[in-house]
N, C-alpha and C positions, 0 to 999 in steps of 0.2 A: 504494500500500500504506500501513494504518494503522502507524506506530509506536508505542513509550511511551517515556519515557528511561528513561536507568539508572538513578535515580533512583527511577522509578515501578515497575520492574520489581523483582518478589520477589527474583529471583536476585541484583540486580544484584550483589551485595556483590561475588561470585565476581572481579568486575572491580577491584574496590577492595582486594582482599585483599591486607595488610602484607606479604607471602612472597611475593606475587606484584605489585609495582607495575606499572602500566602508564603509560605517556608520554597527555600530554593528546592527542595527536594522535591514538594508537589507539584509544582512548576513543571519542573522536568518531566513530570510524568502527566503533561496535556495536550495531546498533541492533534491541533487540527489536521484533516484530512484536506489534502489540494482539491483543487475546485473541481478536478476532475475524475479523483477519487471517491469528493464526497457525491458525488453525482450517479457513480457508478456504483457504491454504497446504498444508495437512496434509493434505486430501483430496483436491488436484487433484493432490501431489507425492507421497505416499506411500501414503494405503490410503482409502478411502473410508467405512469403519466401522471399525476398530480405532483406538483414542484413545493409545494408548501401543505399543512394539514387543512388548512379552510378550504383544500379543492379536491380534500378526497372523494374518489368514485365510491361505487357502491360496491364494486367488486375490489377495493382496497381492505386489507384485512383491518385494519383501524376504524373502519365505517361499519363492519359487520357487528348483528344484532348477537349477546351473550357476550361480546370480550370485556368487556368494563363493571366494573363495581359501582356502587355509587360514589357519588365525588364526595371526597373531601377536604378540608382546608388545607393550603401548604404557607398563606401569607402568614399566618399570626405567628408559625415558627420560624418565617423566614424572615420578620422583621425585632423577633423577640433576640437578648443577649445568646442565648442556647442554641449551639453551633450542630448540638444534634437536629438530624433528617425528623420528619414524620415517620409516628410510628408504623403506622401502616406499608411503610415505602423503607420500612428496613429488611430489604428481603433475607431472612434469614440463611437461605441453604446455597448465599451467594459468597464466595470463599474472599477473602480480600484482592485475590489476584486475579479475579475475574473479570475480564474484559469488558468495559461496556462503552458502548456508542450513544451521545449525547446528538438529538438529531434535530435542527431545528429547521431545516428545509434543504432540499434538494443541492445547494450551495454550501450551507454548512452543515458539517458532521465532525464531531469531536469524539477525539479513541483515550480512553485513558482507562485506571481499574476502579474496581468497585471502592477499594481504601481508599483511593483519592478522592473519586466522585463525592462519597460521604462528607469527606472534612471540605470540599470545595462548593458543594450544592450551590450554595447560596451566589457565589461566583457565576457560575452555569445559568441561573435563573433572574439573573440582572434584562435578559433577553428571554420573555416568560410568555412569548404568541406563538401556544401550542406544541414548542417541544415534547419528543416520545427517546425517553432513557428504553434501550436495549440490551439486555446482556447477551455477551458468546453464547450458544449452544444453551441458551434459557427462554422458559417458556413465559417468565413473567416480564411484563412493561409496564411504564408509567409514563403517562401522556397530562401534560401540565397547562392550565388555562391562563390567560392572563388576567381573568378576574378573581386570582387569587386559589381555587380549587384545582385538586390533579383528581386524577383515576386510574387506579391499579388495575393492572388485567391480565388476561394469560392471549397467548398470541397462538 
């Protein structure tokens, strides 16, 4: 898979942001996918033509009726001092070295692991219109709204 660094990456600020520092360590371990990786990413993992989640089809697996739970709040953790995720969105049987893909449209896709993701969420979610957390070879996701509510689901 192609990368870019944080650096090269639009977003990257979200990682560098003053209210939110991150350790050189976690850093290291965010690594956006090139434009043309996260594109090729985007169709083999999430819709084949919809570029962003407000255009998914019907025959997109995120539009399909059973995958979702009901929603729940993610803002009041994400604005509270407590760096811990929602509980719901702690997937337990996900090992800390689990791959997962932060996806927030067809242009952007972020690869880093599950230990990171956790201590960084709040990072990731500075840019919170509808991103879908995937993990490697896992059946569970979580799809984030930007009024504040996500929903958990099995894929």
């Amino acid at each position: 898979m192609q990368f870019q660094t944080l650096d090269e990456y639009p977003q990257g600020w979200i990682f560098r942001h003053r209210e939110l520092p991150l350790a050189e360590a976690v850093l290291a371990d965010i690594h956006p996918l090139s434009e043309a990786a996260a594109m090729q990413f985007w169709k083999q993992n999430i819709s084949k033509e919809a570029t962003h989640a407000s255009h998914f089809l019907g025959d997109d697996w995120p539009s399909r009726n059973g995958i979702w739970q009901p929603k729940e709040d993610w803002q009041t953790c994400w604005e509270s001092e407590d760096m811990a995720l929602p509980e719901s969105l702690n997937f337990a049987d996900w090992a800390p070295n689990t791959m997962v893909f932060f996806c927030y449209d067809h242009h952007h896709v972020i690869q880093t692991t599950w230990a990171t993701f956790k201590q960084s969420w709040k990072n990731f979610l500075f840019y919170d219109d509808e991103p879908i957390l995937i993990g490697k070879k896992r059946s569970q996701v979580a799809r984030f709204h930007s009024n504040g509510f996500y929903e958990v689901g099995e894929k």
